[in-house]
C-alpha positions as a Python dict, from the first residue, in 0.01 Angstrom:
ca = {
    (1, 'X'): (0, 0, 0),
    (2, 'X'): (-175, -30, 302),
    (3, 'X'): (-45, 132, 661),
    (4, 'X'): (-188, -13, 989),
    (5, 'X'): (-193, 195, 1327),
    (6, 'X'): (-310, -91, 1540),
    (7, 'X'): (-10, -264, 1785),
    (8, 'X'): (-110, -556, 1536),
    (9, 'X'): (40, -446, 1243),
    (10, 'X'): (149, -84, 1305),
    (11, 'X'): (441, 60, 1377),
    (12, 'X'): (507, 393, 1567),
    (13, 'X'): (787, 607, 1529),
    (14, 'X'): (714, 848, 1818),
    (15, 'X'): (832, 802, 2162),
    (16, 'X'): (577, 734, 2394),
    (17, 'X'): (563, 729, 2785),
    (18, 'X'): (223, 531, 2939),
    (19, 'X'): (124, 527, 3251),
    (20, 'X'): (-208, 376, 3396),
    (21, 'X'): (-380, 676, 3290),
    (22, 'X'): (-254, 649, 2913),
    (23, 'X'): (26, 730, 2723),
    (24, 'X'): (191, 1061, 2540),
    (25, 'X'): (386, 1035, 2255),
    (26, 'X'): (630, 1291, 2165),
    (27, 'X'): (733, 1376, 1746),
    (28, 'X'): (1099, 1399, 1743),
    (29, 'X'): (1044, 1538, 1388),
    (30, 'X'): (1297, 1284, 1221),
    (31, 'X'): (1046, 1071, 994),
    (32, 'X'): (1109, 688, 807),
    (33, 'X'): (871, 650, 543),
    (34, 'X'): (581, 474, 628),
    (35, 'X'): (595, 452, 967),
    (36, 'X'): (341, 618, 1209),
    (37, 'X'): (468, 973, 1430),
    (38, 'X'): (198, 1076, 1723),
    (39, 'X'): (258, 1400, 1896),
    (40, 'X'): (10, 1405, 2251),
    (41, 'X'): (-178, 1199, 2393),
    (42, 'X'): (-284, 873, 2222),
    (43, 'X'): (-371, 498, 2331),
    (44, 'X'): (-281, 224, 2075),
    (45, 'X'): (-558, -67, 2063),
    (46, 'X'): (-555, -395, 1812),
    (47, 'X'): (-664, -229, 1544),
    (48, 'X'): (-621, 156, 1537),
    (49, 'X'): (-495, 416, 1734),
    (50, 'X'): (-724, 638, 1918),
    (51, 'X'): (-645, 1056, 2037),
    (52, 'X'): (-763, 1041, 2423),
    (53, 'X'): (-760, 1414, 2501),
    (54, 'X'): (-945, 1644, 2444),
    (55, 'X'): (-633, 1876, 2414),
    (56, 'X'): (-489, 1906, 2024),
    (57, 'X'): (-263, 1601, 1920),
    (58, 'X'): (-187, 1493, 1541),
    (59, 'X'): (-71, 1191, 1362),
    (60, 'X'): (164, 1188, 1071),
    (61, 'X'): (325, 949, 782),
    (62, 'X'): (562, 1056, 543),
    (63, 'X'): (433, 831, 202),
    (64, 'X'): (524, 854, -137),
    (65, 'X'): (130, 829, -275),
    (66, 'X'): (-62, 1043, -578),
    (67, 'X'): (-414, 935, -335),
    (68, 'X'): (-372, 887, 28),
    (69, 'X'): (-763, 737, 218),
    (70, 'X'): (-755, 696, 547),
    (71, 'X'): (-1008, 515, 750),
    (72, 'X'): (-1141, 647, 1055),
    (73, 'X'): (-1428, 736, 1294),
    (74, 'X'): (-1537, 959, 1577),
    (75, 'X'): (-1849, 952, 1816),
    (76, 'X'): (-2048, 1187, 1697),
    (77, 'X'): (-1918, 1428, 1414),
    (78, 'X'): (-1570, 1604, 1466),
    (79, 'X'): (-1327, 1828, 1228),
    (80, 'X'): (-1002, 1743, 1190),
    (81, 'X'): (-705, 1959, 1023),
    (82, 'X'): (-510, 1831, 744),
    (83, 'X'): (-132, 1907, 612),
    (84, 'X'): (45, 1819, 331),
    (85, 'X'): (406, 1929, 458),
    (86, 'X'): (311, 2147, 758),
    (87, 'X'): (59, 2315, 466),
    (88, 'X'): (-296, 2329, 460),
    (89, 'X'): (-437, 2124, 121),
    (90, 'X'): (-555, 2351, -175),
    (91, 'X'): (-770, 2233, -430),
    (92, 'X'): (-501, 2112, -606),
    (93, 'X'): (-423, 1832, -385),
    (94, 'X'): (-714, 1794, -164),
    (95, 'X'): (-892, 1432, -194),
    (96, 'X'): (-1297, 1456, -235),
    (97, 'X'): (-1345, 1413, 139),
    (98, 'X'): (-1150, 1758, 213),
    (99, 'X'): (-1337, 2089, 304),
    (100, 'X'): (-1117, 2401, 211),
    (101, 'X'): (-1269, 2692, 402),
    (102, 'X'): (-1008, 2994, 359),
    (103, 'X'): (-673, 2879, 447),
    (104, 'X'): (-773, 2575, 648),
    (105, 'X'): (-853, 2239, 518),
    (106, 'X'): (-1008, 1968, 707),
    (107, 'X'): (-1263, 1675, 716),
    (108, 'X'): (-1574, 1593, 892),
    (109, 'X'): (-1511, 1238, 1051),
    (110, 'X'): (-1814, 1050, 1232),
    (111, 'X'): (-1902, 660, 1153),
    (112, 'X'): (-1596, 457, 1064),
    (113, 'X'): (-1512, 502, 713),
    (114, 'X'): (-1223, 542, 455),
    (115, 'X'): (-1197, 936, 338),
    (116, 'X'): (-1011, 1048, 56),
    (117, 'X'): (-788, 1288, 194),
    (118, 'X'): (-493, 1392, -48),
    (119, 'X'): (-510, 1366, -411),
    (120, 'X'): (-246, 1508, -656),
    (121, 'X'): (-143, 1455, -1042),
    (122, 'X'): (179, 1228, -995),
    (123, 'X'): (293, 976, -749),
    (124, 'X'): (529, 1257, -455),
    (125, 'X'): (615, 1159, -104),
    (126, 'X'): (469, 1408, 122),
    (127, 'X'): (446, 1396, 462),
    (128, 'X'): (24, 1353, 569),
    (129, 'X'): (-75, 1519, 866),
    (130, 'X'): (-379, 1510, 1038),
    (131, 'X'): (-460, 1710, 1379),
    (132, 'X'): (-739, 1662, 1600),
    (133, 'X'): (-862, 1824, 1964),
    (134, 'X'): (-1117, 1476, 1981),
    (135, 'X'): (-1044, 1224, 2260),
    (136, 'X'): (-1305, 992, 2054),
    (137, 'X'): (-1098, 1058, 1708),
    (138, 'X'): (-935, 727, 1564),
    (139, 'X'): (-740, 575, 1272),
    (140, 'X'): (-771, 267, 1163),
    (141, 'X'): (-534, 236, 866),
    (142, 'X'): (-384, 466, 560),
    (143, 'X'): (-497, 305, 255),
    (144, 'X'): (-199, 438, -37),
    (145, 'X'): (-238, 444, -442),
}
């Protein structure tokens, strides 16, 4: 299964107020499976959304997946945090792409590309979080399996 951000095909859960400057979404915490939840400040293009602040925002599905990719891209290289319900990934779940460094686990995202972000023995739904303090950070799509 395949999950768009874009206003194209995506849809987003989280309330959002824009104003000419851009909008800010707000995570209500209630989450529909498959369906995008943004909490900060966020602009949603064609085909992905992209953070716009350089102050920390996230982006979260809940997904029933045993592999979850996600394809995305930043200028330059950034870190960004991931969760598997509100927990940082172990090596037990963590998809190739995942750095575990104590009890923080996150990936290096530069030139557009799908990483591999959770991977676990059985298919579970889990909510996927990822957290970023990049206003250049976006996401294109969740790719499921």
């Amino acid at each position: 299964m395949i999950i768009q951000t874009g206003s194209e095909k995506g849809t987003i859960g989280s309330a959002g107020v824009c104003t000419k400057d851009g909008c800010r979404y707000v995570d209500n915490g209630d989450h529909e499976p498959n369906v995008i939840y943004m909490q900060g400040e966020w602009d949603q293009e064609k085909e992905f959304v992209q953070h716009t602040s350089d102050r920390e925002g996230y982006i979260l599905v809940l997904c029933k997946a045993k592999e979850v990719g996600v394809k995305m891209e930043a200028s330059g290289k950034i870190e960004a945090d991931i969760f598997l319900d509100g927990k940082p990934l172990t090596k037990e779940n963590a998809g190739k792409d995942v750095k575990i460094s104590g009890k923080r686990s996150y990936v290096v995202v530069g030139k557009k590309g799908i990483c591999n972000i959770v991977k676990m023995k059985k298919s579970e739904n889990h909510e996927v979080k990822i957290v970023t303090n990049s206003s250049t950070f976006r996401i294109y799509k969740y790719t499921l399996a």
